[in-house]
PDB file of N, CA, C and O in Angstrom:
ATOM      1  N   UNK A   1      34.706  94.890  71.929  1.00  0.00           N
ATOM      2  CA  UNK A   1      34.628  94.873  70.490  1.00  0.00           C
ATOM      3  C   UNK A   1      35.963  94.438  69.932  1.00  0.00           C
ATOM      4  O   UNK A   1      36.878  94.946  70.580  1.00  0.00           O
ATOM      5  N   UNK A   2      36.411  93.604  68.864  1.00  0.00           N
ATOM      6  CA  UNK A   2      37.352  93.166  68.081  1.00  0.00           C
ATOM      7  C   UNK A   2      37.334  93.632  66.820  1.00  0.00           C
ATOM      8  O   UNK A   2      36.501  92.974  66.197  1.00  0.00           O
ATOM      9  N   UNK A   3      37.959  94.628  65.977  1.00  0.00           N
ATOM     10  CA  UNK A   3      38.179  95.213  64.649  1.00  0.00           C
ATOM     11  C   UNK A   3      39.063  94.426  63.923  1.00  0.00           C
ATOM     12  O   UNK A   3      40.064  94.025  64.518  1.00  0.00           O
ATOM     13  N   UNK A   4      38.902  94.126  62.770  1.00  0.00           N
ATOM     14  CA  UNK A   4      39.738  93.737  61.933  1.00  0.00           C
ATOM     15  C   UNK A   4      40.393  94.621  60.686  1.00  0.00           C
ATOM     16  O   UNK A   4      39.791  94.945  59.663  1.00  0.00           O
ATOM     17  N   UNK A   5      41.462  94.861  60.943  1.00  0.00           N
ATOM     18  CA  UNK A   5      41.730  95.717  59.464  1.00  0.00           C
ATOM     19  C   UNK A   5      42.181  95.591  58.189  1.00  0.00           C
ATOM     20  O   UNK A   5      42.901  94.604  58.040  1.00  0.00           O
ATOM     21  N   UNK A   6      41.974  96.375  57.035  1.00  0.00           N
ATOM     22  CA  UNK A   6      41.987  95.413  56.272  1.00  0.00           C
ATOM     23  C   UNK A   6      43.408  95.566  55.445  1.00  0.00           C
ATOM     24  O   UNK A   6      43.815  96.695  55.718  1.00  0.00           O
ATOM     25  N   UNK A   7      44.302  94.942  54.585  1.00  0.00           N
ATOM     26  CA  UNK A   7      46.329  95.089  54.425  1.00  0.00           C
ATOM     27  C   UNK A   7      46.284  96.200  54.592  1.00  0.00           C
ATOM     28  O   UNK A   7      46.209  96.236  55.821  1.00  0.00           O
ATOM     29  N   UNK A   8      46.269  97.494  54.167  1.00  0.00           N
ATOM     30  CA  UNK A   8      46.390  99.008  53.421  1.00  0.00           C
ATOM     31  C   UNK A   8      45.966  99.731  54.692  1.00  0.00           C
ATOM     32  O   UNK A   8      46.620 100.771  54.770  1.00  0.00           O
ATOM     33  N   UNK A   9      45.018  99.576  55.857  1.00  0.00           N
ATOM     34  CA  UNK A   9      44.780 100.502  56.714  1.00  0.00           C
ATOM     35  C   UNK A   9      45.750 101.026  57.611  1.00  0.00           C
ATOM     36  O   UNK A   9      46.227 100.087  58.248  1.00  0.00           O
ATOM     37  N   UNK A  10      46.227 102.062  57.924  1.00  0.00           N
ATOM     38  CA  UNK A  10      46.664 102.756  58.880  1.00  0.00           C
ATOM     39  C   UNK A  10      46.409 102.138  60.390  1.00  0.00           C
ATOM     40  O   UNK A  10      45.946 103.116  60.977  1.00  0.00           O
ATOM     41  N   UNK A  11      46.445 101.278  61.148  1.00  0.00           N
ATOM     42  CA  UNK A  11      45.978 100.890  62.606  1.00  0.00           C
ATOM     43  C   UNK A  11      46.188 101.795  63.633  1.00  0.00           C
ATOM     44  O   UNK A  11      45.360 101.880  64.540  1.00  0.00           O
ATOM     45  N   UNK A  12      47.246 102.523  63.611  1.00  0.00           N
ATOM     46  CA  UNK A  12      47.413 103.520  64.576  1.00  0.00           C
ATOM     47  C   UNK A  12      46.015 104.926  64.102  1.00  0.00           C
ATOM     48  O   UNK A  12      45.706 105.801  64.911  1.00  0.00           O
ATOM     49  N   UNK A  13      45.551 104.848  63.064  1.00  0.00           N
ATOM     50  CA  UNK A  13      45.085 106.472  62.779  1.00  0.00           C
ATOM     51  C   UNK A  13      43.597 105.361  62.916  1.00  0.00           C
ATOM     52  O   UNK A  13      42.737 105.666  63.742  1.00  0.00           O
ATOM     53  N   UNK A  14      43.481 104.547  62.352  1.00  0.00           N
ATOM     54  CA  UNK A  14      42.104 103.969  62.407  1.00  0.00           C
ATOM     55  C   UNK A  14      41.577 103.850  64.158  1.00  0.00           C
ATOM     56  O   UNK A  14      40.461 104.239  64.504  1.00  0.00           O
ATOM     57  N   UNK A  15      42.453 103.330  65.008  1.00  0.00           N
ATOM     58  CA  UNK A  15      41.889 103.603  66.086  1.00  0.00           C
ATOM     59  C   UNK A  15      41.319 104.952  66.816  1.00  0.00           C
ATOM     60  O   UNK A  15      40.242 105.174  67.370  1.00  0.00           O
ATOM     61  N   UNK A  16      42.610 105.858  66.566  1.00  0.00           N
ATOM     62  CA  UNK A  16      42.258 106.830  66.849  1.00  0.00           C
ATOM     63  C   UNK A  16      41.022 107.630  66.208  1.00  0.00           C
ATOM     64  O   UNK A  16      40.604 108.734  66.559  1.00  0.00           O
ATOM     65  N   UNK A  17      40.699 107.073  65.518  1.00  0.00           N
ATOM     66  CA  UNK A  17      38.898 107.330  64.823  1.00  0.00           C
ATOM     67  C   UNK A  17      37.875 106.914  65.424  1.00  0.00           C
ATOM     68  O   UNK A  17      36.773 107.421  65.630  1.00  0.00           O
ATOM     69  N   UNK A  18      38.343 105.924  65.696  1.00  0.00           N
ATOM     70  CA  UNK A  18      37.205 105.275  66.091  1.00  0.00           C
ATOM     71  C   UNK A  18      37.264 104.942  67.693  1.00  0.00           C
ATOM     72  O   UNK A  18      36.325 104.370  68.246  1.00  0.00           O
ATOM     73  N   UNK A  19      38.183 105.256  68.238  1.00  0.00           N
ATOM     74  CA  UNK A  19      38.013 106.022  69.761  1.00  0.00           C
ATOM     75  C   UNK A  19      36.771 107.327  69.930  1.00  0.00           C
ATOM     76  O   UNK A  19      35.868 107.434  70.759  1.00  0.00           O
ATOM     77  N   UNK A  20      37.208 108.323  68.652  1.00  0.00           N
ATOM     78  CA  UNK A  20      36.461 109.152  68.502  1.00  0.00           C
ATOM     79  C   UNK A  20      35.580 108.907  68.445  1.00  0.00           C
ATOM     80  O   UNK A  20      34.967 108.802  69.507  1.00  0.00           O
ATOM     81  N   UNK A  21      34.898 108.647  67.211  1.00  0.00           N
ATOM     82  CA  UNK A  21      33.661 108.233  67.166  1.00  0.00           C
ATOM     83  C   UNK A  21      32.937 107.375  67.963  1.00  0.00           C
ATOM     84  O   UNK A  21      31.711 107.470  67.907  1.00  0.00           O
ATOM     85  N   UNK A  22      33.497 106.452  68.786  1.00  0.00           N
ATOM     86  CA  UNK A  22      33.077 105.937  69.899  1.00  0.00           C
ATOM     87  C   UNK A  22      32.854 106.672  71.086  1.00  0.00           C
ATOM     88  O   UNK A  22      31.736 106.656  71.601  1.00  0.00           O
ATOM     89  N   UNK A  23      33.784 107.312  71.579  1.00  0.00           N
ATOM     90  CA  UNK A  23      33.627 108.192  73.075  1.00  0.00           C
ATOM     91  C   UNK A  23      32.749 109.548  72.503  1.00  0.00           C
ATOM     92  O   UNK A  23      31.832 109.888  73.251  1.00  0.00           O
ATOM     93  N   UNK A  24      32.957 110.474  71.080  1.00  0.00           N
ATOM     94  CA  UNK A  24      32.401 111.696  71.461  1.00  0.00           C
ATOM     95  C   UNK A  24      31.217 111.707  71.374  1.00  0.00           C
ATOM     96  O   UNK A  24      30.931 112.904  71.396  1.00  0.00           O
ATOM     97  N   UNK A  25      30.024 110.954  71.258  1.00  0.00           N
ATOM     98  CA  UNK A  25      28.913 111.313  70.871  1.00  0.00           C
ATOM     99  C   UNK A  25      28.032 110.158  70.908  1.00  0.00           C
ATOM    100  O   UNK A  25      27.441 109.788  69.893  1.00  0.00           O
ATOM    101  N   UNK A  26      27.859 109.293  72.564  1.00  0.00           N
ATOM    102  CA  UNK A  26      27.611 107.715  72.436  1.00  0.00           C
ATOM    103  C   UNK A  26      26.328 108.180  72.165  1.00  0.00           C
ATOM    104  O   UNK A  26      25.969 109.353  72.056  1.00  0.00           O
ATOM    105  N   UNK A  27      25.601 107.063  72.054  1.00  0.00           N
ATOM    106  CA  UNK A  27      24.147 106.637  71.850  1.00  0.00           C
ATOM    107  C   UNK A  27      23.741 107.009  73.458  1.00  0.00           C
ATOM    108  O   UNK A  27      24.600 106.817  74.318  1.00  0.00           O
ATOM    109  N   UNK A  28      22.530 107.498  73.807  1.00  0.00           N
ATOM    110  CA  UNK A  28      21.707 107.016  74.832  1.00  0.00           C
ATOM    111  C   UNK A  28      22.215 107.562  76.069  1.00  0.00           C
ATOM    112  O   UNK A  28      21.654 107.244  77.118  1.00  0.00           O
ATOM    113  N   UNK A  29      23.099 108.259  76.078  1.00  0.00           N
ATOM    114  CA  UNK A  29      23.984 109.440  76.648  1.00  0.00           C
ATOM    115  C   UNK A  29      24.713 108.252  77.509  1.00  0.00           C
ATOM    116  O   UNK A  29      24.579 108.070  78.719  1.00  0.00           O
ATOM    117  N   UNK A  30      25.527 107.477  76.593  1.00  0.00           N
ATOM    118  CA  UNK A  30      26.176 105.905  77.473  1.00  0.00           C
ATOM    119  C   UNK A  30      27.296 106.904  77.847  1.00  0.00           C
ATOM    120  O   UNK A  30      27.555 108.079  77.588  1.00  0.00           O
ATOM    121  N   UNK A  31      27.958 105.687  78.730  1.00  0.00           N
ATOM    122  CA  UNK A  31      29.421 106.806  78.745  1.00  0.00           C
ATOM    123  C   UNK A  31      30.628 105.321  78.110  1.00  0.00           C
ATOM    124  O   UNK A  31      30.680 104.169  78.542  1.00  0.00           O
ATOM    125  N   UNK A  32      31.267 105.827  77.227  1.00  0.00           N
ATOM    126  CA  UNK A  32      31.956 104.707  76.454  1.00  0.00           C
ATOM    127  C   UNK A  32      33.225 105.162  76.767  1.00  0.00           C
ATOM    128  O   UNK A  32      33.402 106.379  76.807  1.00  0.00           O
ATOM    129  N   UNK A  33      34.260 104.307  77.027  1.00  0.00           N
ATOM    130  CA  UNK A  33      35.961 104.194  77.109  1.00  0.00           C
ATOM    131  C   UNK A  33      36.242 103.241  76.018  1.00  0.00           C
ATOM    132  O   UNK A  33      35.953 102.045  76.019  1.00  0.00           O
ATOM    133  N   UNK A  34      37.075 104.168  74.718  1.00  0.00           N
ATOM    134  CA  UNK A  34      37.720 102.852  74.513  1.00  0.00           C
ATOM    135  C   UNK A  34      39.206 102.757  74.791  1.00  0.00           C
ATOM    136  O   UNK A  34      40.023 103.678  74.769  1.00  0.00           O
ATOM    137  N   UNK A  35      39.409 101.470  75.056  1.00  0.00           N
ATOM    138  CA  UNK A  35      40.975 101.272  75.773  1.00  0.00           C
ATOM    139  C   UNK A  35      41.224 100.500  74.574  1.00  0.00           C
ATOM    140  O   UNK A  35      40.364  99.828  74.004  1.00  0.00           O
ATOM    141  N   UNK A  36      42.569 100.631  74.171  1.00  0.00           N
ATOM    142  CA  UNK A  36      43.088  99.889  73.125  1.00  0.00           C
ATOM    143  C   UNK A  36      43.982  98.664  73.897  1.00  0.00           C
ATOM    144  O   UNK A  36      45.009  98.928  74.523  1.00  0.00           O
ATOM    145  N   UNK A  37      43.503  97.446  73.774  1.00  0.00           N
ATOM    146  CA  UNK A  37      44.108  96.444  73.939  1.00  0.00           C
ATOM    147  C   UNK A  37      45.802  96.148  73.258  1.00  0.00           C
ATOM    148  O   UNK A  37      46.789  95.751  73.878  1.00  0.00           O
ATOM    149  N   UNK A  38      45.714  96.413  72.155  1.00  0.00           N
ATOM    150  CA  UNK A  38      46.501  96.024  71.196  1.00  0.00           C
ATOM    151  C   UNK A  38      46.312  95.755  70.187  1.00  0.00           C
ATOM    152  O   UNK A  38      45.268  95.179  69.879  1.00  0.00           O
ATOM    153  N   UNK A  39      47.622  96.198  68.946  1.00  0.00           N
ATOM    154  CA  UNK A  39      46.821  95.835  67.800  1.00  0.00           C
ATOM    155  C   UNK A  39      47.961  95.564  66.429  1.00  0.00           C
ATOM    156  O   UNK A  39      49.162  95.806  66.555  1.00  0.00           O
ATOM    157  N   UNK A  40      47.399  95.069  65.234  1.00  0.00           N
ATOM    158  CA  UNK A  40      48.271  95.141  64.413  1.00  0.00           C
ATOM    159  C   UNK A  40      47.847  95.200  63.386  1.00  0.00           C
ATOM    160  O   UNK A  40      46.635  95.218  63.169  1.00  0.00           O
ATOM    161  N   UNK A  41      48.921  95.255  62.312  1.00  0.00           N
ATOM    162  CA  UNK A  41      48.483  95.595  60.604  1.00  0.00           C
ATOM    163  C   UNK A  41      47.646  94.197  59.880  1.00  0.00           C
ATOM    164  O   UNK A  41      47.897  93.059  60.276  1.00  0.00           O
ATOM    165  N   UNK A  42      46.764  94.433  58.919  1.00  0.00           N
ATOM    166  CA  UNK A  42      46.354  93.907  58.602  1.00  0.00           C
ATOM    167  C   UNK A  42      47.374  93.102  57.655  1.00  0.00           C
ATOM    168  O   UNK A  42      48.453  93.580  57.304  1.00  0.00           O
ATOM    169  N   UNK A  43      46.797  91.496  57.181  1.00  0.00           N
ATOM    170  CA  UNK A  43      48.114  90.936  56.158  1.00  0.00           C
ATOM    171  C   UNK A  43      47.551  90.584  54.660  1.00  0.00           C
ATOM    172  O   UNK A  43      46.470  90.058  54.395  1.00  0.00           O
ATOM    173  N   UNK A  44      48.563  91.009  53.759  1.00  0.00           N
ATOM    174  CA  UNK A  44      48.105  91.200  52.764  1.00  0.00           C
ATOM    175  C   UNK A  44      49.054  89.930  51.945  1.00  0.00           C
ATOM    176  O   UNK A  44      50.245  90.080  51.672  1.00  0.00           O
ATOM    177  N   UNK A  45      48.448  88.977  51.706  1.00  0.00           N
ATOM    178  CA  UNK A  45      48.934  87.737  50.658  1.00  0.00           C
ATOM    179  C   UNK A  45      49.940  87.829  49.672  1.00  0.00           C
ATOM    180  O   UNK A  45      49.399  88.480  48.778  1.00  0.00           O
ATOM    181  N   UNK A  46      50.784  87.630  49.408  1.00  0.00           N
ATOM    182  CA  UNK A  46      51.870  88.080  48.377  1.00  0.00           C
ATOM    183  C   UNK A  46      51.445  87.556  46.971  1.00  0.00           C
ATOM    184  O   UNK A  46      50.674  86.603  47.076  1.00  0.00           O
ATOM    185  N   UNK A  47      51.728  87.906  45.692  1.00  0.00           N
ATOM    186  CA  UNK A  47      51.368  87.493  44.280  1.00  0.00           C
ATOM    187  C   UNK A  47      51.640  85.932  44.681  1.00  0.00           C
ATOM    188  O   UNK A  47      52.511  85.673  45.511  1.00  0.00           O
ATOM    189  N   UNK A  48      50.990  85.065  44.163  1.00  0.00           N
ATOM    190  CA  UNK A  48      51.760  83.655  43.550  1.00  0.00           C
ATOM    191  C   UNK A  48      52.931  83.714  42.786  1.00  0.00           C
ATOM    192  O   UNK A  48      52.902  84.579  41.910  1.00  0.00           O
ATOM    193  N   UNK A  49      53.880  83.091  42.856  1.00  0.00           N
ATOM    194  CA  UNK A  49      55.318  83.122  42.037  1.00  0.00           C
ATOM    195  C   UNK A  49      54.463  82.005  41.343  1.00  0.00           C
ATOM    196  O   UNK A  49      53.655  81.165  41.741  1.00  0.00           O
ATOM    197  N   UNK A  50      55.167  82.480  39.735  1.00  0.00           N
ATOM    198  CA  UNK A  50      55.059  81.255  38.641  1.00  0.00           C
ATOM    199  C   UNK A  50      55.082  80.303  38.875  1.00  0.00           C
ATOM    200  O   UNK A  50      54.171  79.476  38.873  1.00  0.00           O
ATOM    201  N   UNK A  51      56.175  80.204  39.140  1.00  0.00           N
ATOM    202  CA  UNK A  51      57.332  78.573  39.367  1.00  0.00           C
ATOM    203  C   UNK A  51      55.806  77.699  40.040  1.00  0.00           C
ATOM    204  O   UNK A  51      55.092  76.776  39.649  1.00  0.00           O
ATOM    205  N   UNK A  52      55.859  78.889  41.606  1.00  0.00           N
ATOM    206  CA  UNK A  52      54.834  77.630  42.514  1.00  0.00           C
ATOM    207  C   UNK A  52      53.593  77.869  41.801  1.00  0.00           C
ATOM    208  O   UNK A  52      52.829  77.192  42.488  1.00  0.00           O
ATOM    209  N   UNK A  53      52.946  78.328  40.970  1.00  0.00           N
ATOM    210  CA  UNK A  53      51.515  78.488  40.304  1.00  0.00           C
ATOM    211  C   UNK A  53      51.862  76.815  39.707  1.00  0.00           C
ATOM    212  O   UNK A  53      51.520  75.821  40.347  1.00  0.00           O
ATOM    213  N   UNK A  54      52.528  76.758  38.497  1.00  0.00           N
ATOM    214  CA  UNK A  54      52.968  75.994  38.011  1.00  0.00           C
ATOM    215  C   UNK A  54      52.790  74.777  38.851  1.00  0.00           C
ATOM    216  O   UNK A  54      51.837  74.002  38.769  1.00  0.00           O
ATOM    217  N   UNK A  55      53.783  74.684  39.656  1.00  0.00           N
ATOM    218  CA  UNK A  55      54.205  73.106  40.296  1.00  0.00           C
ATOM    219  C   UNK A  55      52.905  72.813  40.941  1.00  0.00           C
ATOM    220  O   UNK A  55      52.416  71.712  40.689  1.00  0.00           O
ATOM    221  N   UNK A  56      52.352  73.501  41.621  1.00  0.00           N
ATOM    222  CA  UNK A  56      51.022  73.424  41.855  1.00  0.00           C
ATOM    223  C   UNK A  56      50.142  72.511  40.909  1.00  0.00           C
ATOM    224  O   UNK A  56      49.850  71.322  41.040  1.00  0.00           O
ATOM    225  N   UNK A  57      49.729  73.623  39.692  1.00  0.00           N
ATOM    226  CA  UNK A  57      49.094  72.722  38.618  1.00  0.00           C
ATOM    227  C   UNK A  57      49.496  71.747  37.896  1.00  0.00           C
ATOM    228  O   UNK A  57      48.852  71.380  36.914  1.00  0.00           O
ATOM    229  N   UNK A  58      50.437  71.275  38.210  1.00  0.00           N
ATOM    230  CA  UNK A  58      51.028  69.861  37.713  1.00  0.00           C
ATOM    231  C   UNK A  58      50.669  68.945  38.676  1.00  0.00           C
ATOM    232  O   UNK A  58      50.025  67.936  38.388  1.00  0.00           O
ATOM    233  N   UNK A  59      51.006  69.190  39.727  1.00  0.00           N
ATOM    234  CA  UNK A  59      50.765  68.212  40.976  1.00  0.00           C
ATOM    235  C   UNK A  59      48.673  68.121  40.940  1.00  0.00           C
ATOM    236  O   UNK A  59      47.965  67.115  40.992  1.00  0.00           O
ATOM    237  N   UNK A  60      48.331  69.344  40.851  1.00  0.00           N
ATOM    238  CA  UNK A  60      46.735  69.267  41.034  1.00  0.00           C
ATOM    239  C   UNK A  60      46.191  68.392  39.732  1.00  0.00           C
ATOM    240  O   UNK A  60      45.146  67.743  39.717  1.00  0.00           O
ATOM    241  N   UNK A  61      47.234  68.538  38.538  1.00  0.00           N
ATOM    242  CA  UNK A  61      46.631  67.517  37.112  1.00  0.00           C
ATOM    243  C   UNK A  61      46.824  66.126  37.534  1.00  0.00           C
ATOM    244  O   UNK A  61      45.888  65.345  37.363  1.00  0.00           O
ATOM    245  N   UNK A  62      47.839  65.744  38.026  1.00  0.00           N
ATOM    246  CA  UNK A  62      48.162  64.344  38.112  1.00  0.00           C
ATOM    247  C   UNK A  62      47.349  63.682  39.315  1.00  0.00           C
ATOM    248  O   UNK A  62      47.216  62.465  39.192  1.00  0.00           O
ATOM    249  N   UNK A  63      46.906  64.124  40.202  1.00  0.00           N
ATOM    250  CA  UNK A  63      46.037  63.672  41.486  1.00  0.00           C
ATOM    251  C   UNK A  63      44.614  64.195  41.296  1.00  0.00           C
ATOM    252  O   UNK A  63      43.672  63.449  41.564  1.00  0.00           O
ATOM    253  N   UNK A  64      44.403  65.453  40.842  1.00  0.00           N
ATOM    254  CA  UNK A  64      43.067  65.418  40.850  1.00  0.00           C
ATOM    255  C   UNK A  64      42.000  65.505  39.260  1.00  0.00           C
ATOM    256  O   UNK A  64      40.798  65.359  39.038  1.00  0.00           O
ATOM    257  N   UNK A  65      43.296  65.839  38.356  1.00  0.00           N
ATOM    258  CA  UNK A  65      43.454  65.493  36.899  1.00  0.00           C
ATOM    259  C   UNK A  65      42.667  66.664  36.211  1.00  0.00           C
ATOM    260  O   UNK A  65      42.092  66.527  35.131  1.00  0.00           O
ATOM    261  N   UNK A  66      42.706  68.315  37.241  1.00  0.00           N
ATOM    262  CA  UNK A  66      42.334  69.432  36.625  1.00  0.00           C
ATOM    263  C   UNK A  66      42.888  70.096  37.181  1.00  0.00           C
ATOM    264  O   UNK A  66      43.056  69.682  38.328  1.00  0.00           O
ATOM    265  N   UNK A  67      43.705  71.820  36.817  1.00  0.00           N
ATOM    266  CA  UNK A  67      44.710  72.294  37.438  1.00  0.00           C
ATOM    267  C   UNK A  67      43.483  72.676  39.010  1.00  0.00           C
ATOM    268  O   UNK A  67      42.386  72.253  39.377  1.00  0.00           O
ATOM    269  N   UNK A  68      44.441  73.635  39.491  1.00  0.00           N
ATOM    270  CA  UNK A  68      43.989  74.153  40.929  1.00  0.00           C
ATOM    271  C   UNK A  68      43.227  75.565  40.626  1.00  0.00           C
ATOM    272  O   UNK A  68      43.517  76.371  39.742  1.00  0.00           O
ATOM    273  N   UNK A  69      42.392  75.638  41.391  1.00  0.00           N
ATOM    274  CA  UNK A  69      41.350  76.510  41.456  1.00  0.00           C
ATOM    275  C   UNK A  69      41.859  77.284  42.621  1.00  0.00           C
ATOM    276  O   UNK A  69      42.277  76.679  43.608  1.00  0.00           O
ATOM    277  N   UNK A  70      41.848  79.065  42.551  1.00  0.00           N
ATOM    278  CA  UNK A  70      42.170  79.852  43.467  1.00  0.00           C
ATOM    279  C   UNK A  70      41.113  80.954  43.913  1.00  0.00           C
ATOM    280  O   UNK A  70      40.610  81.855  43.242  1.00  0.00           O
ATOM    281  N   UNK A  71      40.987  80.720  44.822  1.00  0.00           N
ATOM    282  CA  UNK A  71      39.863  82.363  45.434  1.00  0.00           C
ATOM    283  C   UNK A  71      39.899  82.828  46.709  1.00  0.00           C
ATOM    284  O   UNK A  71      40.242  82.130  47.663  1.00  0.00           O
ATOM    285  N   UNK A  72      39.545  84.031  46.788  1.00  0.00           N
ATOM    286  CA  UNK A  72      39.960  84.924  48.455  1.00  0.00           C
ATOM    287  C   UNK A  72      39.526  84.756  49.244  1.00  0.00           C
ATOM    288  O   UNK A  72      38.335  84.790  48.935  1.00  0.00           O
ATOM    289  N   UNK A  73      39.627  84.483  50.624  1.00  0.00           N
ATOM    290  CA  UNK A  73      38.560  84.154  51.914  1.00  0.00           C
ATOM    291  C   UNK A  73      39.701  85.341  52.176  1.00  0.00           C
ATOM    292  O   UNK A  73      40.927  85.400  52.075  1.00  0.00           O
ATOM    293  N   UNK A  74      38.067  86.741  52.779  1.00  0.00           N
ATOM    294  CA  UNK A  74      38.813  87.742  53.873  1.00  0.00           C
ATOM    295  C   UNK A  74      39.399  88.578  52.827  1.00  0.00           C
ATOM    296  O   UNK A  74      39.310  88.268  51.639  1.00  0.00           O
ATOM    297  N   UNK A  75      40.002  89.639  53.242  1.00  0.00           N
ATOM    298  CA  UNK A  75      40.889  90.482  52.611  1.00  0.00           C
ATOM    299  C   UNK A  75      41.844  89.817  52.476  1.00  0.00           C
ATOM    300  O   UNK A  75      42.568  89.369  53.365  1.00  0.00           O
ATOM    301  N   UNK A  76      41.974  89.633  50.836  1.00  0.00           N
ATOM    302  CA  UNK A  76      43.065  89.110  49.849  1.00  0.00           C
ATOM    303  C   UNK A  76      43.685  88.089  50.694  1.00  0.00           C
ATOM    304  O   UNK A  76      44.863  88.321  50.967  1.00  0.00           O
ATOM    305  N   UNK A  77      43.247  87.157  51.111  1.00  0.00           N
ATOM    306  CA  UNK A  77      43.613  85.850  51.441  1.00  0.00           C
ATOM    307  C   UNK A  77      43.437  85.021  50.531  1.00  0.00           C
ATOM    308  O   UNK A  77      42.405  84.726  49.929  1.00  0.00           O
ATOM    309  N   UNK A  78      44.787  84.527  50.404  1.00  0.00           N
ATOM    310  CA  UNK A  78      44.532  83.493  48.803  1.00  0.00           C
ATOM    311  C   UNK A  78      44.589  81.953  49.590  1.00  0.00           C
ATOM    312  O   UNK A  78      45.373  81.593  50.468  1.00  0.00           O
ATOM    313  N   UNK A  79      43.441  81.168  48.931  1.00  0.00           N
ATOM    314  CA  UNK A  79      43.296  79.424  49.428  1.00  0.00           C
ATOM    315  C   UNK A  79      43.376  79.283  48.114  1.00  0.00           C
ATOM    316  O   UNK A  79      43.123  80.131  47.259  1.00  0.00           O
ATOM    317  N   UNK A  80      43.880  77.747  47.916  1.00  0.00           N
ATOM    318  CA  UNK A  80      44.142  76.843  47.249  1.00  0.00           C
ATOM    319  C   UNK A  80      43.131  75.647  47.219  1.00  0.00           C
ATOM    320  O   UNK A  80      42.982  74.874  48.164  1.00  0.00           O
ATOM    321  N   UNK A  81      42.581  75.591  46.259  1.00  0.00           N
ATOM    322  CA  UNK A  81      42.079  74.181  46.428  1.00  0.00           C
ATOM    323  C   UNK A  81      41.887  73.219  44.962  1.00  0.00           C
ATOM    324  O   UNK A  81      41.138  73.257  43.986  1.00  0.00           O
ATOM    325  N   UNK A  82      42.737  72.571  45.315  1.00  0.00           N
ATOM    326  CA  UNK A  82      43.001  71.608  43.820  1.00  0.00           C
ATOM    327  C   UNK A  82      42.703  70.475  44.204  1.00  0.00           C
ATOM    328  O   UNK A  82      42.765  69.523  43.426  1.00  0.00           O
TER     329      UNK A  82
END
């Protein structure tokens, strides 16, 4: 299994949950190990700075001749597409 977490989660306490909930009480009387591979914090996109909002929509007026359009793919992943 591969988890993804999302900026704000705890990774160290989230596993340990869900170790739990995985090993104490499987389905079908399985016998489940989970081994933690490795892991890390989820990433959380920083605000847009003005300046680059800006230079952005200047550059997106003159080439595509309407500013740039922004929306999230994923937890707070910011794309660009002008």
């Amino acid at each position: 299994m591969s988890f993804r977490a999302p900026p704000t989660v705890d990774v160290v306490k989230a596993n340990v949950t869900i170790k739990k909930i995985l090993e104490d009480n499987p389905a079908y009387h399985a016998h489940v190990v989970y081994d933690l591979e490795g892991n890390g914090p989820g990433w959380d996109a920083p605000e847009v700075s003005s300046w680059l909002a800006k230079s952005i929509d200047i550059a997106s007026n003159a080439y595509f001749g309407r500013p740039c359009a922004y929306w999230g793919e994923g937890p707070q992943f910011l794309l660009w597409a002008c």
